[in-house]
Each structure stands twice: as structure tokens, then as C-alpha cells.
ZAROZA-968715 format. One line per 3 residues: number of its first residue (from 0); for each residue x, y, z of C-alpha. Coordinates in pm, whole numbers. Example, Ala and Ser with C-alpha at 12.3 -4.5 7.8 and 13.67 -1.06 7.14 Angstrom:
0) 1230:-450:780; 1367:-106:714;
//
This chain:
0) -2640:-3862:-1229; -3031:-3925:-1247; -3032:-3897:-1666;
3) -2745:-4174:-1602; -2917:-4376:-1411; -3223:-4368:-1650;
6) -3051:-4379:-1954; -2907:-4739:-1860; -3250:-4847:-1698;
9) -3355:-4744:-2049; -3132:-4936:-2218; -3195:-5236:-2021;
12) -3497:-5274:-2156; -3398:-5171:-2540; -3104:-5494:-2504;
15) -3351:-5727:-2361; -3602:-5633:-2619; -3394:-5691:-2905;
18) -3392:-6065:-2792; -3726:-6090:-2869; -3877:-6205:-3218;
21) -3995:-5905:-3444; -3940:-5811:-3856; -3733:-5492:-3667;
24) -3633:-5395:-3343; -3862:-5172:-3142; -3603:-4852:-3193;
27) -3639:-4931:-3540; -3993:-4845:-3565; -3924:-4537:-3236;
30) -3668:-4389:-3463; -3926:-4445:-3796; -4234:-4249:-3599;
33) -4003:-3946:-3539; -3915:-3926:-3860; -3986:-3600:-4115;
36) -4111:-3896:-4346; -4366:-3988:-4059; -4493:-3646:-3958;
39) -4766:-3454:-4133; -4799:-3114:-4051; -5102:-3083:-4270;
42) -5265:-3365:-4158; -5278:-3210:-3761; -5415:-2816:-3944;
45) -5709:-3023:-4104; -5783:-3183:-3802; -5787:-2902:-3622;
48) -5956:-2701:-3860; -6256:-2981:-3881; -6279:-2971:-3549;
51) -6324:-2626:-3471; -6545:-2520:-3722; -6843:-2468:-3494;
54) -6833:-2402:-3064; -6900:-2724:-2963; -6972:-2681:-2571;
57) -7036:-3032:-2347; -7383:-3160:-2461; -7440:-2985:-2800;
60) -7486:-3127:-3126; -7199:-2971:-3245; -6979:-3169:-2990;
63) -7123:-3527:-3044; -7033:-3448:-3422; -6686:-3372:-3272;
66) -6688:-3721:-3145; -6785:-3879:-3461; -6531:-3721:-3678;
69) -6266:-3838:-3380; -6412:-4186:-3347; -6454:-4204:-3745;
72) -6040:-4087:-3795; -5908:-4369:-3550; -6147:-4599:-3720;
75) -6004:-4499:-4051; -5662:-4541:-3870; -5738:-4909:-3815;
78) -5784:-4829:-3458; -6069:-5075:-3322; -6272:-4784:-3168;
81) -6599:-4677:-2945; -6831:-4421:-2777; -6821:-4468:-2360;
84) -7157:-4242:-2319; -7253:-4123:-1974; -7481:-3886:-1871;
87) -7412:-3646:-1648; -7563:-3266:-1482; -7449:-3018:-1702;
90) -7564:-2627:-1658; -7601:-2414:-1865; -7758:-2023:-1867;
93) -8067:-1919:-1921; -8070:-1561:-1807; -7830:-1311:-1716;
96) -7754:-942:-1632; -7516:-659:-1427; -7571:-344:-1386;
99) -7352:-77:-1190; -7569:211:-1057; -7383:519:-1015;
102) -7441:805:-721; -7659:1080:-934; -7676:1251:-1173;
105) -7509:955:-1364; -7749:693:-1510; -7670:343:-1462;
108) -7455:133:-1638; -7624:-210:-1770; -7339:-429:-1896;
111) -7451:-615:-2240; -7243:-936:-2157; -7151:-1009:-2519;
114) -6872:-1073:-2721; -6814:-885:-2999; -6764:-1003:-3381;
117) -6488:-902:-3531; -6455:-733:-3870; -6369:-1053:-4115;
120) -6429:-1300:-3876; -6482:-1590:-4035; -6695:-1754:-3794;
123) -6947:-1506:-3817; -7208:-1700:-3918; -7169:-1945:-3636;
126) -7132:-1670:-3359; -7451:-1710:-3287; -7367:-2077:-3091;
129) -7183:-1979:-2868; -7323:-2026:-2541; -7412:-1683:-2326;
132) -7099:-1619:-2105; -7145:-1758:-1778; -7058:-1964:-1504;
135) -7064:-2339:-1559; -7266:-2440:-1175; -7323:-2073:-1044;
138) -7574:-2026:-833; -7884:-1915:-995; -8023:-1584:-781;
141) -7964:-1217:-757; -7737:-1020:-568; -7708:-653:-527;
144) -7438:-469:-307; -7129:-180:-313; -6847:-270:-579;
147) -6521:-432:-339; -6242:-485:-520; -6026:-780:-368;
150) -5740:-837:-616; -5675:-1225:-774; -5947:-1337:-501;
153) -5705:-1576:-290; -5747:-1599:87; -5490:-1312:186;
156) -5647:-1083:-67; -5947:-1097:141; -5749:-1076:455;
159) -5553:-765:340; -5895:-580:311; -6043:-699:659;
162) -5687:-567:792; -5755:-202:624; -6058:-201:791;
165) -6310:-230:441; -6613:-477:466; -6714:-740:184;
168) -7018:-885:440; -7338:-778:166; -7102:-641:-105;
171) -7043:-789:-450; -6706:-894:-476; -6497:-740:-776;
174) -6239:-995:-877; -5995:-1016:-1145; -5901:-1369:-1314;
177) -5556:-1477:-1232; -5338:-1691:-990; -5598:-1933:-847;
180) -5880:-2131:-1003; -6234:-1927:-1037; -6459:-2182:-842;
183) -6207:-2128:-554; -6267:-1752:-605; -6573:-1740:-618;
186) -6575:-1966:-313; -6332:-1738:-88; -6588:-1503:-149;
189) -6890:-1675:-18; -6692:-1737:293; -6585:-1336:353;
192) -6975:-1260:353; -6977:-1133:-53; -7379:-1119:-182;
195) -7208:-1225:-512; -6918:-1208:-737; -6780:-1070:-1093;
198) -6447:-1203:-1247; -6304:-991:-1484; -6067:-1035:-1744;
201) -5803:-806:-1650; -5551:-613:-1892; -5268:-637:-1717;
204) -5273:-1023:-1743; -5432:-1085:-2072; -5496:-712:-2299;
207) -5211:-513:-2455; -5236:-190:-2658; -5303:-413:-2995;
210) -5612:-697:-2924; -5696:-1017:-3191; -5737:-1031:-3467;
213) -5444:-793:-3471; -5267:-954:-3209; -5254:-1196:-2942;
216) -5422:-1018:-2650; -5745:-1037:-2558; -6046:-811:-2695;
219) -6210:-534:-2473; -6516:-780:-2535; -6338:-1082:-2448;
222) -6498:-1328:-2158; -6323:-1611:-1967; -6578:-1854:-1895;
225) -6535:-2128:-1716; -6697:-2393:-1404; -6665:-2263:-1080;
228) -6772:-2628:-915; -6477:-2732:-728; -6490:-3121:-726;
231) -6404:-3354:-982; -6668:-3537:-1140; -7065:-3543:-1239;
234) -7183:-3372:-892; -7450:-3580:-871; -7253:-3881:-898;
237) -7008:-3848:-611; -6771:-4162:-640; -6967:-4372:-908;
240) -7014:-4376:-1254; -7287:-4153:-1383; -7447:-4393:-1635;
243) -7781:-4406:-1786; -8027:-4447:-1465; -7765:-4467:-1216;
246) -7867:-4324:-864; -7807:-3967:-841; -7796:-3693:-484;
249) -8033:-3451:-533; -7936:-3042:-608; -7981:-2985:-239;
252) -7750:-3250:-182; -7496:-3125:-394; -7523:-2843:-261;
255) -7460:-2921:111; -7151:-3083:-8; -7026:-2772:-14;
258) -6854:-2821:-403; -7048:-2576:-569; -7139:-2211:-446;
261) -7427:-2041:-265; -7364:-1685:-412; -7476:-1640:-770;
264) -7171:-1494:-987; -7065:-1417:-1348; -6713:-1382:-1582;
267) -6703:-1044:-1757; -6456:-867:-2013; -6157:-660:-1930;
270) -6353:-342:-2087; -6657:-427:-1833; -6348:-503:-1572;
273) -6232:-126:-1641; -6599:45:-1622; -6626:-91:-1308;
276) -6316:-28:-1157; -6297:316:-1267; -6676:376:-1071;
279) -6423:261:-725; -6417:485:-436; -6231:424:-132;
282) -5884:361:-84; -5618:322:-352; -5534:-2:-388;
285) -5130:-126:-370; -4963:-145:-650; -4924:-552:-688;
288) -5362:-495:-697; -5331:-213:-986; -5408:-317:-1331;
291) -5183:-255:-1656; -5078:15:-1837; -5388:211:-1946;
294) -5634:96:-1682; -5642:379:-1457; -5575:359:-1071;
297) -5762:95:-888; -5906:191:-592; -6067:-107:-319;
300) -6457:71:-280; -6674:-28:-127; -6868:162:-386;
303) -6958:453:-444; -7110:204:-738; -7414:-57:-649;
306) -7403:-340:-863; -7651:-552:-944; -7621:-931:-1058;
309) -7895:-1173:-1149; -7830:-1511:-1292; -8066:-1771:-1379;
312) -7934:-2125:-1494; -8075:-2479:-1566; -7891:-2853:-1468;
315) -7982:-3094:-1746; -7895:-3459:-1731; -7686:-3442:-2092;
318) -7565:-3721:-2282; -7173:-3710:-2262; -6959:-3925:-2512;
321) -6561:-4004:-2465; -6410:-4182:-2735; -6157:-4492:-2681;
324) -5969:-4629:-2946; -5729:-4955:-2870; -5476:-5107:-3010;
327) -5388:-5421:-2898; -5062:-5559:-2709; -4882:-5848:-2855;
330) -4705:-5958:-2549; -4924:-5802:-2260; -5250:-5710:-2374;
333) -5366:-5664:-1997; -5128:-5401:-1974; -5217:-5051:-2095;
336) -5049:-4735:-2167; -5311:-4445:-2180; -5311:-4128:-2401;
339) -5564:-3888:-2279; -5688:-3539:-2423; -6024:-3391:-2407;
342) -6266:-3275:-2664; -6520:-3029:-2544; -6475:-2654:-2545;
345) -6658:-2359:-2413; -6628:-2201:-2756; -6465:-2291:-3076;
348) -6182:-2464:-2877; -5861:-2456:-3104; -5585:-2407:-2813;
351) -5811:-2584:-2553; -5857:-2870:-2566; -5855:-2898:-2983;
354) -5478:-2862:-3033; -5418:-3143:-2807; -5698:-3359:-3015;
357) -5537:-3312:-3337; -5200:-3434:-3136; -5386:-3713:-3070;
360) -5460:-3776:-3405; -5168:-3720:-3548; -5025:-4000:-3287;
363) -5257:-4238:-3434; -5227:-4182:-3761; -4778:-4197:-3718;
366) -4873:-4566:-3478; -5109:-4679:-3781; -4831:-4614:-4041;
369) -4574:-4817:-3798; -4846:-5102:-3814; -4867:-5113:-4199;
372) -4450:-5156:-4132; -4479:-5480:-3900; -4446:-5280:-3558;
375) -4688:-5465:-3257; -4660:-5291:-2922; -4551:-5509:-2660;
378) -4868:-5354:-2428; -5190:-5229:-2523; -5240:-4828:-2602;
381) -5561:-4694:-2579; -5619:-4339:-2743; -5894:-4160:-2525;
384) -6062:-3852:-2611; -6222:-3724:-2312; -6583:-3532:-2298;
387) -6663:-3275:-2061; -6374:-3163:-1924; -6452:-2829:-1884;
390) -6731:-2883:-1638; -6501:-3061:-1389; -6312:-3327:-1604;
393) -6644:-3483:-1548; -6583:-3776:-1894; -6259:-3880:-1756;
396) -6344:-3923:-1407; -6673:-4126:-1499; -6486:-4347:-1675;
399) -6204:-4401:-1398; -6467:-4494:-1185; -6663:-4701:-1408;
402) -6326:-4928:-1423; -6158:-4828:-1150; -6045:-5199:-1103;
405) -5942:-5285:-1385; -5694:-4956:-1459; -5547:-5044:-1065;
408) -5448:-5321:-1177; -5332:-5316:-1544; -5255:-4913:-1598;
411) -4894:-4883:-1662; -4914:-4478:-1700; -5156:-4196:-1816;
414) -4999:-3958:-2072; -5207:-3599:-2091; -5238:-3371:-2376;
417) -5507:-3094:-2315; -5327:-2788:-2455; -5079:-2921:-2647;
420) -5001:-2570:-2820; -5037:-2206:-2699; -4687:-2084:-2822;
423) -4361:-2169:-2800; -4169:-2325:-2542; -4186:-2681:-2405;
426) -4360:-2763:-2077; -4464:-3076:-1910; -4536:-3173:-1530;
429) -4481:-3564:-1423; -4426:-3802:-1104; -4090:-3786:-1058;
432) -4038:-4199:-1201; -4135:-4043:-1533; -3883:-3769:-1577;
435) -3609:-3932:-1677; -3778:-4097:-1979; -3941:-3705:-2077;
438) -3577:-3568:-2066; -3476:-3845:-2273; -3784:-3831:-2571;
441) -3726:-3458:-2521; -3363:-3503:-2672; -3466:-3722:-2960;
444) -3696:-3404:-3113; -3582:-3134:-3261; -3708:-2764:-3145;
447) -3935:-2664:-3412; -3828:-2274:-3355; -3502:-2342:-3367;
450) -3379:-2676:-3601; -3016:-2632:-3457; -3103:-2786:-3144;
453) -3360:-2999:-2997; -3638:-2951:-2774; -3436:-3059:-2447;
456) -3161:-2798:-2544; -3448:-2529:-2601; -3603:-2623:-2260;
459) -3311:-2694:-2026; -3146:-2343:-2149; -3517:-2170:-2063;
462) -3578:-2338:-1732; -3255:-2379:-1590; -3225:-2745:-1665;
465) -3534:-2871:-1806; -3730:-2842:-1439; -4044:-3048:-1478;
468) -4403:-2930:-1265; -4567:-3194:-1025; -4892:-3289:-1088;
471) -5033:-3120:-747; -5310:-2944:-899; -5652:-3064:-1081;
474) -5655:-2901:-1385; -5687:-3167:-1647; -5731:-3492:-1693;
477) -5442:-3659:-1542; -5639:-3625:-1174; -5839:-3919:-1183;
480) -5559:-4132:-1279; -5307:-3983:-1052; -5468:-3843:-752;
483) -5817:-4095:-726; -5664:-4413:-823; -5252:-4398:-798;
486) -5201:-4434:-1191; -4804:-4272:-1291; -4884:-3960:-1479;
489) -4758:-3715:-1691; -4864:-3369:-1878; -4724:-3221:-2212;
492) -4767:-2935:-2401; -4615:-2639:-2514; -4653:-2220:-2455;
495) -4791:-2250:-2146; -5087:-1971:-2073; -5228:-1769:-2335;
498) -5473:-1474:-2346; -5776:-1566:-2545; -5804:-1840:-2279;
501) -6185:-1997:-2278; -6325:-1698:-2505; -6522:-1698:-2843;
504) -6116:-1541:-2975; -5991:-1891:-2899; -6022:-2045:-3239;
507) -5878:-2135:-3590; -5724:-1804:-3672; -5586:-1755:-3375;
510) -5404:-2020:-3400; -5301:-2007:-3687; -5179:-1649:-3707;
513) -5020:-1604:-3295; -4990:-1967:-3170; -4846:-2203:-3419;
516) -4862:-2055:-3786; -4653:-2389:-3947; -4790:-2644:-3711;
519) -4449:-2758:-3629; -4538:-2731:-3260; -4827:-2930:-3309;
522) -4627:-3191:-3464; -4315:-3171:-3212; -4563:-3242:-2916;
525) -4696:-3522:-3130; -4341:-3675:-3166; -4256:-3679:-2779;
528) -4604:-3774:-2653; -4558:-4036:-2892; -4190:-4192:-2830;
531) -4283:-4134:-2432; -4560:-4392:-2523; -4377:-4624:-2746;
534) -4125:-4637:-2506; -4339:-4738:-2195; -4529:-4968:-2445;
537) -4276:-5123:-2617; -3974:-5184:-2339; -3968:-5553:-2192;
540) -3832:-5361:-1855; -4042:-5068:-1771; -3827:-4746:-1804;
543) -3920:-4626:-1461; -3659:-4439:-1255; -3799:-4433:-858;
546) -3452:-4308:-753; -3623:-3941:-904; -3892:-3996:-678;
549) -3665:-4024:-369; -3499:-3720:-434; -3854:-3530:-484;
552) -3942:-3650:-140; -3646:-3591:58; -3684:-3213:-98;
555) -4071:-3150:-65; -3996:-3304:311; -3675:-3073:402;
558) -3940:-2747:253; -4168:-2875:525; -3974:-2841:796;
561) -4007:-2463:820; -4363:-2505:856; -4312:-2746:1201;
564) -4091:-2594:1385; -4153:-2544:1708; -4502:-2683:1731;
567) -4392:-3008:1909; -4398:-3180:1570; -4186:-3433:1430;
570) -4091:-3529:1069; -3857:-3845:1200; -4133:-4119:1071;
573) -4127:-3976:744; -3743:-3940:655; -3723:-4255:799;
576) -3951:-4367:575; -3811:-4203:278; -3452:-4331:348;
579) -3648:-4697:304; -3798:-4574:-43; -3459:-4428:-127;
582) -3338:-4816:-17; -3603:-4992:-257; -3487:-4767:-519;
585) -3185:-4884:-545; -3243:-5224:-476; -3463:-5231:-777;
588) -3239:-5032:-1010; -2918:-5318:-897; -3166:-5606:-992;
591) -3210:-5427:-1337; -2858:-5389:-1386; -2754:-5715:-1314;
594) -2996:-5841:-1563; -2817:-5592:-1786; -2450:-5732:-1683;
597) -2584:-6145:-1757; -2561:-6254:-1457; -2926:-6311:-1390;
600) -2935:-6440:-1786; -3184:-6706:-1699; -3359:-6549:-1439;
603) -3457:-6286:-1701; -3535:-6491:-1992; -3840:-6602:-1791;
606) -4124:-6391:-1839; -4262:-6476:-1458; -3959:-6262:-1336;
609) -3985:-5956:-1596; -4360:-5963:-1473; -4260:-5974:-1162;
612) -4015:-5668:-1190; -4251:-5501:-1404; -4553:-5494:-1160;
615) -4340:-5375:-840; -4248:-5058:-1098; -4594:-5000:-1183;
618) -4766:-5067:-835; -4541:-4863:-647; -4764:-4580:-719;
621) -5047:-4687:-628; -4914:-4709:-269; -4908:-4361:-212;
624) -5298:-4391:-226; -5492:-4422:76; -5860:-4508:53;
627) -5970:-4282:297; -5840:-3997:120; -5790:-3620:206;
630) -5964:-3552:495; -6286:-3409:376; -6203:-3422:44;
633) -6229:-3838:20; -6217:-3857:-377; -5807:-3730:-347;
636) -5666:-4032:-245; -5302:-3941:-312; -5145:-3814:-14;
639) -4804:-3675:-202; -4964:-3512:-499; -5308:-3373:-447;
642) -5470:-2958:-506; -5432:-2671:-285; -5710:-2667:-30;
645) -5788:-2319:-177; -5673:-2341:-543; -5781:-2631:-776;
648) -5515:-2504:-1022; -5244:-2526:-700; -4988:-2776:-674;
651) -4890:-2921:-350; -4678:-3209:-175; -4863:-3323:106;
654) -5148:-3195:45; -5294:-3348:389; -5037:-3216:525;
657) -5033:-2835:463; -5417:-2909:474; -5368:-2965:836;
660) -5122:-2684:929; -5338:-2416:770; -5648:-2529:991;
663) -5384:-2579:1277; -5237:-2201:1247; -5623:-2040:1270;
666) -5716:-2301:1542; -5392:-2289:1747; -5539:-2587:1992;
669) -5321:-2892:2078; -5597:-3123:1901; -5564:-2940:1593;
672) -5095:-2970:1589; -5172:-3335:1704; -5390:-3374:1389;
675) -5073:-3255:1175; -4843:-3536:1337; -5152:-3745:1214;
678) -5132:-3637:884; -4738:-3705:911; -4794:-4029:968;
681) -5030:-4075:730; -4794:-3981:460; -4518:-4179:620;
684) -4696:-4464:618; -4806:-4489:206; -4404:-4374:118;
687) -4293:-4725:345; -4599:-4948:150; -4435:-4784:-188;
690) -4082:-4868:-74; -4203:-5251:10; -4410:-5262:-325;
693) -4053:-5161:-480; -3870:-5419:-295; -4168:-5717:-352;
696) -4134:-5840:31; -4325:-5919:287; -4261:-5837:657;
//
């Protein structure tokens, strides 16, 4: 019924547009970019090649050279392009070292924190970039207590060891990557009492028996590094744009925000991981907390081992650079439909963010090719390639907040491509007006594992029905558009997770061997990102469908319930409020189709009312922002799709909300339920300004 609906608001648009003067029709030049003649499978493995030849980490030489080559190819792509520089506090290490002293006679183990070389690898000679594994915003200091093993490091990890009786106050938490985002890790930690923390890289969710460059897993050797600073943003830029002599909050200050945290801590391999676990005393651990075949039985400590961290870092204000390419809209130029990826890597970079660049690319290169054929988009597309990123998406949320005006009032949507390609298998996450048009540019391309059937087929027989993600959690770009300012969002890619993830093993021969040998995947992400952007760029009628977006919140309401019963709670304002959205819906869908039928003929030949239409669709969004934001975290001003309270990487529907209830269930006071009804309210209140923004009245 919904791919109904959308498929004739689609058309809508498609029959008005063919009215309008043009050497083809806009599906002309849609069906002409997704076209084997159009697509260049060679073209995206240089790209990617060029731009992974050295690790090019936030702030290095060898990532502003990144830039260049990505602002010189859109240039070359007749793409008017430039550098947005900020400059924001970047880390980086400057010491480190972990050692595991054993009860005697053994002599104690000092880990060497490096990542191997590999016989052959080609990237050898450049090894020697690659930045010391560490912790993008530890906490420089020491810390020295008993080993404590507590699983993925969520919050009922650390509850199932107070319930055993075993005590992490003064002990160096033992962690293994997984499930929730490190920072939050590393921050559950702090609050149990932990001295410090070590994340390992754990076999059971990244080694096998066969390791790269043999096979896909993960090396012994092999580090995930990543930020564990939990906001989004420069930190000493809170809200602003961190430009050259802007005011900046001091370390301290950043500090007492309580977004970065106050034990030092450090990422280390799976064959570190195993040392250490195997030195465990103490009781055995259940089996959801053992590790994978091969790793021995893991026991919870503390001890018998004493390990011993020290880490020393520096914060430098660093020169950032995101690149913006534009090109122009014919008929709305103050309208703009935003492709988004980022550049920087902790290493070499070719899954993330690199495969997603040379998507980008490729996108430009297909739009350039539809120029030299007469096409002009209808609304502006800007190509932005993001710096940063993997510091706290720190180049795309300076820039949001730089123009923060101007994209509230003239962003149509925000199309994200970090990892475009990790293997096979399509994947995207959207808000629900966008789905619709995904399942549609999803039929349109054909699976590049299987050329019988397309990439919709592929997905909906994987998924059961091509089920599209929310966009809940922080992990990539899209946040500042969605979740600070209300832009409509979406995020594409294909393979989902992979093992190498943010190691040194992450890089042109990996790819090229385990996660896309042909680069057809490359290219097939390249052909929907694209038509989803044509489409939204090119349609006189925005191809919106808000009648998804009433289903999604009648369903994320009916799985609250569960959570208020019997507290004295009600959830009355907000169905009642979603039955009015469900109203505007339709309301706005029968205008469209009138327009469709003729009788409105007039009406929509005048470009005041297809504004009109056009800027309810896009606006509605931006209702279910409220500018005081999450309470106490201010910058999420979504209140339907915002992170977990406890995992960045989490995605949750009222996040307020279930932000609430968690403090509510530990507090158990009737200030802290009434403070949930708030929160209900709150949410009830944005989802009746989206349904009047849909509707265009006034009260």
C-alpha cells in the first residue's frame, strides 16, 4: 500500500515535470546516469586507489592532499568547487604503554602496542605514518589496578558483575569492542569506579582461524582505534562554528561537560585481548561473555594480573578542510539537495570513509556527463566531502552550525555515504518520508552479485522486505542535519560491519581482494545514491511520502507502552497527536493527487502553489525539533530520532523519552514519572507542529 502510495506521489511529480521546457525529460537523463554506458568501474578503483595511498589521519599532510585531489576531481568535473577550513582540537598520542604483571615467578608482560607489517605489504614503506594506536580524547594519566573483565562494556555488563559480588572500584576495566560505541564504554567505566580501561579487539567478533592478507579477519596485531569523546562537534566549540579565532572553553571546561573521560584508556589487538584474558582469575564468565573458538575460557578476575596503563596525549588546534562542490539549480537555486561523505581516516581508510569518497566521485563525474547532455537540475546539489569525522563528525557539524540558517530554511534532504562498501548486501537507514523513494531507486539497479535481479529483490529477500534502520544513532554524518537542525536524512551503503574496522589492515588490498574485487558494489551504491538525488532534485513535487512517517510513529508509540504501564502515565496526548499527523498526511497526499487528476490544472501551473506544497513537505521535519533539546544533551534537538543515552552507535525513538524512564526506574520518586509525562508531552507537542506544517494552517 505505502510503495503505492509513493509510486503515484512519484509520478506526480515526473507528469508535472514533463510540462516543463528541457532538450529531454528529467527520466531521460535518470534513466541515462544508470546506464552501463554511464558507469565506470575503473574510474571509482583509481579514485580509491589515489586516495589511499598514504594514512591520512584528521590534520596531516597526507589528508589536506586528500582534499586537493577531491577538490581538484570535481573541479575537473566542472563542479564550481571550495575548501570550508576550520580549525578545530584534535588529539593525538604522544606516549603510551600496558603492562600486565603476573603473581611470581612469571615476569611481566609489557604489551608493544604495534601493528604488525605483513609479508608483501605493499604499504610498507608508508607504515611508518600511521599514527600510534590510541584513543582519539583519552585522558592523558596512568592507571594501575587488577584485570576485570566486564564483557561488551554496556550498563548491565557492569551490573551483572556488582550482582556476583566482584568489584571494578580501583581496577582496570578489561573490555572487548562490540555492541555499543567505545567513548560510551569507556564512559560506563568511569562511572562503576574503573582506574582505567583497555578495549580489545576480540576474536569472536572480528578474528577467524585464517587473518588478512589471507583472509578477511582481523590480524592478531590488529587495533581498533577510534574517539572515545561522546559529543558531536569541536569540544571546544560547543554550539558554534570553530573558525579561525573563534572563542573557545578551555580543557577544564570541556572536561566538566562531562563529554570526554576522566580515566585514561587505550584500544589493543585481539592477541593482546587473549594474553590478558588468559592471566584472569576469578569466576568463569557465562557463556554470552566467552570469546570464540580458540580463545580459551574467560574468566571475570579481578586479577590475579595487575595491569598497568599510562597514556600521554596532546590537543592541537589543527587546520580541518571539508570540500563543497555545487552545482547550480535552474529552477530553485535556493533549494539544495546535499550529498555528504567524509574523508579522513585513522589509517589508510579504503572501507571507511574512502569507499564512500570514490562514490562520491563517481556521482559527479555520471552528473557532469548528464551536463555535457543538456540535463540542469531543477534544485541545487552540493557534493560535500566532510573532514574529521572520526574525531566526532567534528567537519560536518562545524559547518551545520556555521549555516545553520540558511540549510533550515533551504535543505530539502541530506543523503550519507560514509561506508559505502564493506561486502555485499544492501543497507540503508532513513526518516520514514524517504523510504518510499529508496525502495523505488533500489528497484531501478541491478544487484551487482547477482545480474538476474536487482538490488531491491536482493534486499527485500535478505531482510524480510527491504526493512530500512532509523537514523537514532550518531554515527556519521547525517546527525547534524537530522538530529541538530531537523534536515530529512538518509544513509546508504552496502556489507554492513567488517573486521579490519579502523586498523592499519583497512586499505587498498583489502578491498580489493575481500570487499569488492570488481568494484561493481562501488558503482551500484553510486547509481542509487545518485537517482535518490536526481529524483529529489529534479521532481517539480517533492517525492516525499509522510503517510510512512505515521505508520513509524503509531509503531515506535504502541512499543512504548510496555514501558508505562502502571506508573500513572499516559500516552493519550501523543496518539492523539499522531492521529492529527496521520490526518495531514493524507490531506497532503489528496492535494497531490488532485493535481495529478487536473482538477487543480491552474492552481498547479503556478509556481506560488508548487512552492507552497513543496515547503510544507520539506518543513515538516524540522518540526520535530525543539530548541531546547534533549534534556542535558541540548545539541540533539530531535525529539523522535536522537542516540541512546548510553550508546552513541544506539538508535532510539524518543530518545527523551526512554531518557526519562531509565532515570525514572533508578529514582522511583513521583518527580522523576511526572518528568516522563513531561517528556510525553514534549514529543506530542513537535508531532502536532509537524502535522500543522503538513496541513499549512493556522489555528
Amino acid at each position: 500500500m505505502l510503495i503505492a502510495v509513493a509510486a503515484g506521489l512519484i509520478s506526480v511529480a515526473t507528469s508535472i515535470f514533463l510540462t516543463l521546457p528541457q532538450p529531454q525529460p528529467p527520466s531521460f537523463y535518470h534513466s541515462l546516469f544508470l546506464s552501463q554506458s554511464f558507469s565506470d568501474n575503473n574510474s571509482i578503483s583509481h579514485h580509491l586507489h589515489s586516495l589511499t595511498r598514504r594514512p591520512h589521519i584528521a590534520g596531516s599532510p597526507a589528508n589536506a592532499e586528500a582534499a586537493a585531489y577531491v577538490l581538484s576531481t570535481l573541479t575537473s568535473y566542472g563542479i564550481p568547487s571550495h575548501i570550508a577550513p576550520y580549525h578545530a582540537a584534535l588529539t593525538y598520542p604522544l606516549s603510551r604503554s600496558l603492562t600486565l604483571t603476573l603473581p611470581p615467578p612469571l615476569p611481566p608482560l609489557e604489551f608493544s602496542l604495534r601493528q604488525e607489517i605483513y609479508a608483501g605489504d605493499p604499504y610498507a614503506a608508508v607504515a611508518g605514518e600511521v599514527t600510534p594506536t590510541f584513543h582519539a580524547y583519552a585522558k592523558s594519566g596512568a592507571a594501575v589496578g587488577p584485570a576485570v573483565y566486564v564483557n561488551y562494556g554496556r550498563v548491565e555488563d557492569f551490573a551483572a558483575l556488582a550482582a556476583i559480588g566482584v568489584n571494578i572500584s580501583g581496577a582496570v576495566a578489561v573490555v572487548r569492542y562490540g555492541k555499543i560505541y567505545r567513548g560510551d564504554i569507556v564512559m560506563n567505566a568511569q562511572a562503576a569506579g574503573a582506574a582505567g580501561a583497555v578495549v580489545f579487539t576480540d576474536r569472536k567478533d572480528y578474528g577467524g582461524e585464517r587473518w588478512f592478507p589471507d583472509d578477511r579477519w582481523m590480524p592478531p596485531s590488529g587495533v581498533q582505534v577510534g574517539s572515545v569523546y561522546t559529543a558531536r562537534g569541536d569540544p571546544t566549540t560547543p554550539g558554534w562554528p570553530s573558525t579561525e579565532g573563534c572563542e573557545r572553553i578551555t580543557e577544564e571546561e570541556v572536561e566538566k561537560s562531562g563529554e570526554v573521560p576522566l580515566i585514561p584508556s587505550l584500544p589493543v589487538s585481539w592477541a593482546d585481548g587473549d594474553a590478558i584474558m588468559m592471566s584472569m582469575g576469578g569466576r568463569v564468565a557465562d557463556e554470552d561473555w566467552q570469546g570464540g573458538k580458540g580463545a580459551g575460557v574467560y574468566r571475570v578476575g579481578p586479577g590475579p594480573g595487575v595491569l598497568s596503563l599510562n597514556y600521554e596525549g596532546e590537543q592541537v588546534i589543527t587546520k580541518i578542510e571539508n570540500v563543497i562542490g555545487i552545482i547550480h539549480g535552474a529552477e530553485e537555486p535556493d533549494r539544495y539537495v546535499i550529498l555528504g561523505n567524509h574523508r579522513d581516516a585513522w589509517t589508510f581508510g579504503a572501507v571507511d570513509p574512502n569507499s564512500g569518497t570514490s562514490c562520491l566521485l563517481e556521482v559527479a563525474r555520471r552528473m557532469w556527463k548528464l551536463r555535457k547532455k543538456g540535463w540542469k537540475p531543477r534544485r541545487t546539489i552540493l557534493f560535500c566531502n566532510w573532514d574529521a569525522e572520526e574525531y566526532g563528525l567534528i567537519g560536518s557539524v562545524e559547518w551545520v552550525e556555521e549555516n545553520r540558517e540558511m540549510l533550515a530554511s533551504r535543505a530539502v534532504a541530506y543523503l550519507n555515504v560514509d561506508v559505502a562498501v564493506s561486502g555485499a548486501g544492501f543497507a540503508t537507514s532513513a526518516t520514514p518520508q524517504l523510504d518510499e523513494l529508496l525502495v523505488q531507486s533500489a528497484m531501478q539497479v541491478m544487484d551487482p552479485d547477482n545480474s538476474s535481479q536487482t538490488i531491491y529483490d536482493s534486499w527485500a529477500s535478505s531482510t524480510g522486505g527491504a526493512k530500512i534502520g532509523r537514523l537514532g544513532g550518531a554515527g556519521s554524518d547525517y546527525s547534524a542535519f537530522l538530529q541538530h537542525i531537523g534536515v530529512p536524512a538518509a544513509d546508504i551503503g552496502m556489507g554492513g560491519g567488517y573486521p579490519v574496522y579502523h586498523s592499519m589492515y583497512d586499505d587498498f588490498v583489502w578491498m580489493s581482494k575481500f570487499g569488492d574485487p570488481m568494484f561493481r558494489r562501488h558503482a551500484a551504491v553510486a547509481s542509487i545514491w545518485g537517482s535518490v538525488a536526481l529524483r529529489l532534485a529534479d521532481g517539480v513535487i517533492l517525492p516525499f511520502n509522510y503517510t510512512s512517517y505515521a505508520h513509524e510513529l503509531q509503531k515506535s508509540a504502541e512499543e512504548l507502552k510496555g514501558q508505562v504501564l502502571h506508573k500513572s502515565l499516559t500516552l493519550v496526548p501523543m496518539f492523539k497527536s499522531i492521529n492529527e499527523f496521520k490526518k495531514a498526511a493524507a490531506h497532503i497526499n489528496d492535494e497531490i493527487k488532485q493535481a495529478l487528476e487536473g482538477s487543480w490544472t491552474t492552481m498547479w501551473k503556478d509556481g506560488q502553489k508548487v512552492r507552497e506544497v513543496n515547503d510544507r513537505l520539506m518543513m515538516a521535519e524540522r518540526a520535530f525539533t525543539d530548541r531546547e533539546g534533549l534534556k542535558e544533551r541540548s545539541w540533539y534537538k530531535h525529539l523522535i530520532y536522537a542516540p541512546a543515552n548510553h550508546n552513541g552507535y544506539g538508535s532510539t525513538s524518543f530518545p527523551g523519552i526512554y531518557d526519562a524512564i531509565e532515570k525514572a526506574k533508578g529514582v522511583n520518586s513521583t518527580e522523576s514519572w511526572r518528568a516522563v509525562q513531561h517528556e510525553i508531552w514534549r514529543v506530542a507537542r513537535v508531532i502536532s507542529q509537524a502535522a500543522l506544517c503538513l496541513r499549512g494552517d493556522l489555528t
